[in-house]
Every structure is written in C-alpha cells, then in structure tokens.
N, C-alpha and C positions, 0 to 999 in steps of 0.2 A: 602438670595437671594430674592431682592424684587421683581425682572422681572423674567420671563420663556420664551423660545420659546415655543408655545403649536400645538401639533398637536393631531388632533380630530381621535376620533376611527376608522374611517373610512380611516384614512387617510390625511384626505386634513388638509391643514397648514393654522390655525387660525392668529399666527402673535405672536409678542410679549406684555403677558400679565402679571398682575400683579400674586403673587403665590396664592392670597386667591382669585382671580376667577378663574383661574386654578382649584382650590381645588374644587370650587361653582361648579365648571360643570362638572366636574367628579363625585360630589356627586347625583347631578340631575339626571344624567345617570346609576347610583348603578353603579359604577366603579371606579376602581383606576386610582392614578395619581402619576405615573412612570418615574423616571428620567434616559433617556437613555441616555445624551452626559452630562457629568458632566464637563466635561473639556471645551467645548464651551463658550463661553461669546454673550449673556446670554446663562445659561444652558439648553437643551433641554428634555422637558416633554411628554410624549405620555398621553391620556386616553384609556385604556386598560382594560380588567379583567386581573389579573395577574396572579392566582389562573388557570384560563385556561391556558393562557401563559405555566405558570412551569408545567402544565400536560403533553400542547402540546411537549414541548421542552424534558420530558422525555420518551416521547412515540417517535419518531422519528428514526428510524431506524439509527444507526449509522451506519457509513460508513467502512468499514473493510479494510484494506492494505493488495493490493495483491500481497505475498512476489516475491519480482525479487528475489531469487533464485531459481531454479529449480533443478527436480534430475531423473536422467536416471542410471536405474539399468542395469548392466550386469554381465551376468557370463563367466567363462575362456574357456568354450567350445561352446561357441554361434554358432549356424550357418550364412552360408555367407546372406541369406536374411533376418532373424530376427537382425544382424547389419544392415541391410540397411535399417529397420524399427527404429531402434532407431537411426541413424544417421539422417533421415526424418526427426525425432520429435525432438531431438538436433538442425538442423539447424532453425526448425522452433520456437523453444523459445528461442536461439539465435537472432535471425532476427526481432524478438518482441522485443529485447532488455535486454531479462534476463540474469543472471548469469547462469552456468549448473554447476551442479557440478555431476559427471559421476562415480557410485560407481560401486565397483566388488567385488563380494563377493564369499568366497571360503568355501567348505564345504568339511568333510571326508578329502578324499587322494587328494584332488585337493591343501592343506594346502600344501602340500609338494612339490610342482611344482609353486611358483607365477610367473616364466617366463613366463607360458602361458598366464599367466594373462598380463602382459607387453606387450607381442608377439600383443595381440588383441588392446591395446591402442597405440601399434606401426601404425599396421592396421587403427585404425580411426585414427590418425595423417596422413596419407596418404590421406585417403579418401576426408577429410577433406580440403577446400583449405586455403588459408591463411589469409583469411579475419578478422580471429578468433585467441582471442588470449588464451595462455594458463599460467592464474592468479598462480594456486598451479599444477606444474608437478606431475603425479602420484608420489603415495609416501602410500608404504605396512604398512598401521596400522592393527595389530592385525589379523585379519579372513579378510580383505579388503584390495583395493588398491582402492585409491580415487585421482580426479582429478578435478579440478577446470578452467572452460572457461568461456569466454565472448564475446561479438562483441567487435570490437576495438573502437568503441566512448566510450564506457562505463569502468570503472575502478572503 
C-alpha cells in the first residue's frame, strides 16, 4: 500500500499520504500507526497509542442484556390482595414489553390438590384483560404449574 488516509491523534484528517510519512510522524510523536479501515481505498490509518487503546477498550464496562423474561411467583392459597399485587407487577413488566412467565409452586399437602392451583390462574385470566396474550397455558411440572404471557406486539 503506497498511499494511506491519515488522521492525526487528535483527530483531525491530515489527507492522503504516502505510508513511510505516515510511519515518520507517528514515530515523531512515540506512537503507533494503526490501520482502521482496511477495506477503504486508499486504506485508512489513525496515530494512536495502541497499547492504551487495548487497555482502554478492556476496561470498559460491558454492556449486560436485560433478559425480557420476567417471573412472578405464586402460591395455590394466595390472598385476594397479595394477587392484586402481583397482578400490578405482571401488568407492569408486561406493559415494558417483557415476557412473564408466572410460576406456582406447591409444597406438603397442597401436592395433592393442583386444582387450586388452576382455580387461581383461572382468577388471573379473569382479572386480567385481553390485551395480553398467553404464549405456554399453564401446564403441572413436577411440585409447579407454570405459565408463560406476553403483550400482544411481542412474540
């Protein structure tokens, strides 16, 4: 590559130069000289510390993904206001646009009754208006019965 676009550490865009004054003024500066658009014509050079660069770029807080699914636990004997608190917090991660997925979990002697458990997912299907849809209908795994919603743009 006999030319480079070069642009100077600071920023601003020298023009296009040959690659051994590229090199010449990067060296003059104790910095390297970094090829960031290789595919361009002519190809594009920064002067940089690079050595910074790869520390900055490791130190950098990565960005975390905040899972859309969400989870509202209930049990088969809830009362009428603590359902109207997790319905509150269901429509409101709903209405953000998450998944919910609505677990009930059964302990002892409640194992042996899971209609109550259904009785109360009847209950929030009621409550509930229709705005919302329901991805996986309950359905009894093991010591649970688990259900799966959504807002209806989302699938």
């Amino acid at each position: 590559m006999p030319e480079v676009r070069l642009i100077e550490s600071d920023g601003a865009q020298v023009g296009v130069v040959a690659t051994a004054e590229a090199l010449k003024r990067a060296e003059t500066q104790d910095l390297d000289l970094v090829e960031v658009a290789p595919a361009a014509k002519p190809p594009v050079c920064k002067i940089m510390d690079f050595g910074k660069y790869q520390y900055q770029m490791s130190k950098k807080p990565t960005q975390k993904k905040q899972p859309d699914i969400k989870e509202v636990k209930l049990r088969p004997r809830i009362g009428d206001h603590d359902l109207e608190l997790k319905v509150r917090n269901l429509r409101r991660f709903l209405d953000e646009g998450h998944k919910v997925k609505i677990s009930m979990f059964f302990r002892g002697r409640e194992r042996a009754r899971p209609d109550l458990g259904l009785k109360v997912f009847d209950k929030l299907r009621e409550i509930l208006p229709g705005e919302y849809q329901i991805i996986q209908h309950p359905r009894h795994e093991g010591n649970s019965i688990i259900m799966v919603m959504s807002p209806v743009s989302a699938k």
